[in-house]
C-alpha positions in Angstrom: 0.0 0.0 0.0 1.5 3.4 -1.3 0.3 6.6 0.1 -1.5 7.4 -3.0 -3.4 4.0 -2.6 -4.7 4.8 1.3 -8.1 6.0 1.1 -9.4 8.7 2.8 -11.7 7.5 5.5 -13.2 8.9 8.8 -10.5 7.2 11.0 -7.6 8.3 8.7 -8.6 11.4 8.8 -8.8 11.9 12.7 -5.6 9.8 13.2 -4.2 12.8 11.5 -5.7 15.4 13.7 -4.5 13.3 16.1 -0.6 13.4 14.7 -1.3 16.5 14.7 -2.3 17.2 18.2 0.8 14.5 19.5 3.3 16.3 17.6 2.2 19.8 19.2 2.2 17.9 22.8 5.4 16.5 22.2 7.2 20.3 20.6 5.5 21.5 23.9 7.0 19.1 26.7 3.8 17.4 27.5 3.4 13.5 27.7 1.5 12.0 24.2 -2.0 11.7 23.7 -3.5 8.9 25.1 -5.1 6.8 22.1 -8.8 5.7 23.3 -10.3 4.8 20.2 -10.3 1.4 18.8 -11.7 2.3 15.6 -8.8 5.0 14.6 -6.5 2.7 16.7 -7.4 0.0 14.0 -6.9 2.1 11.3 -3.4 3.5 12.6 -2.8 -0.6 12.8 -3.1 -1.3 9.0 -1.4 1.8 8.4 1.2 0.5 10.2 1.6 -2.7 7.8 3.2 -0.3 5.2 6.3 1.3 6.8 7.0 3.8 4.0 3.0 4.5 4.2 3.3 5.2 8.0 6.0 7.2 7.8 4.9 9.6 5.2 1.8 9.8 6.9 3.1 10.8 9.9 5.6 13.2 8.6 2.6 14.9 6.9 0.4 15.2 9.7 3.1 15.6 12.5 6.0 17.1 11.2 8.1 14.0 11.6 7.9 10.6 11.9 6.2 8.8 14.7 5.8 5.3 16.6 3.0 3.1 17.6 4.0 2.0 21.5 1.9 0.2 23.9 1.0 2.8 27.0 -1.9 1.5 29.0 -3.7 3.8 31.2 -7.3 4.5 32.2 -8.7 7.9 33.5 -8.6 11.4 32.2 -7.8 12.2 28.2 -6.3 15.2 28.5 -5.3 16.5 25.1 -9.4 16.5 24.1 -9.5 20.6 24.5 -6.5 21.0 22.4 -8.9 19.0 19.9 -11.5 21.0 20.2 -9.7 24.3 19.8 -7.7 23.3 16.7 -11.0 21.4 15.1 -14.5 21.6 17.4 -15.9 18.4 19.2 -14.4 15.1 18.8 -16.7 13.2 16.0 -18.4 9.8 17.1 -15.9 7.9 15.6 -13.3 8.3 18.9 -16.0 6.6 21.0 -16.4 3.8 18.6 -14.7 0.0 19.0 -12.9 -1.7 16.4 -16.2 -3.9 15.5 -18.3 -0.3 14.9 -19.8 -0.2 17.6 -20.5 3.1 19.5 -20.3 3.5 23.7 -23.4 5.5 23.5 -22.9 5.9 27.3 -19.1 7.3 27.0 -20.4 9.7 24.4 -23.3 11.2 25.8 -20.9 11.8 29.4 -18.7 13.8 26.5 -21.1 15.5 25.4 -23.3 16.4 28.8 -19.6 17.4 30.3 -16.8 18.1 28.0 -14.5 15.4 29.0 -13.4 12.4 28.2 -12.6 9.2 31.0 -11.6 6.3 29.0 -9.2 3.3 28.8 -6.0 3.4 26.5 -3.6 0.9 25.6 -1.2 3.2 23.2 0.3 6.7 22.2 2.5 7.9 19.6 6.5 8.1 20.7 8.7 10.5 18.3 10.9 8.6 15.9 10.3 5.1 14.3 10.6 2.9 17.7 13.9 1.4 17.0 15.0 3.7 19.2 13.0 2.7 22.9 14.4 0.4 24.8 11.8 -2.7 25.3 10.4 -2.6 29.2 11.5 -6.0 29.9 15.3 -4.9 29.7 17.6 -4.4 32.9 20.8 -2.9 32.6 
């Protein structure tokens, strides 16, 4: 898969904003966004099966290249009223699993509140990932 062969989609297209918003975290000092979505996570996945694809991707959206690294949390997302200031609400598609299906319950709490509680089990890391050192390893 080329770049020129990746089809625009609702997922691609916030995994972007999301680059976006990770690469602006990163230039600013703060930890990466947490990725709660496993519908965009999904989509970053298969994106991810064509390295040249991925990295010109990311370089587009973020500046530079990033990497996929498992980071599981729960709790606050933080980075959602960066979102919201650089493109308005966050879309149904963040609240959505990987089968399509939507947490009707996590997105109404968004939308009654603002905020955003959810699990995670990734964010993007700056550079490729050859570069961390795996969490199993003792020095």
């Amino acid at each position: 898969m080329s770049t020129a062969t990746i089809k625009s989609s609702t997922e691609l297209d916030e995994l972007g904003k999301f680059f976006t918003i990770a690469a602006r975290r990163l230039d600013a000092g703060q930890a990466a966004p947490e990725m709660f979505s496993a519908a965009i996570d999904t989509a970053w996945h298969k994106l991810i099966n064509d390295p040249a694809a991925h990295e010109a991707f990311a370089v587009q959206h973020a500046g530079r290249t990033l990497a996929h690294v498992e980071s599981a949390g729960v709790g606050f997302i933080s980075w959602v009223s960066a979102y919201e200031e650089a493109y308005s609400t966050l879309p149904e598609i963040w609240f959505t699993d990987a089968d399509g299906v939507v947490n009707t319950e996590a997105l109404a709490r968004y939308r009654e509140t603002g905020e955003v509680w959810a699990e995670w089990d990734c964010s993007p890391s700056p550079g490729d990932g050859d570069d961390l050192t795996p969490a199993a390893t003792t020095w």
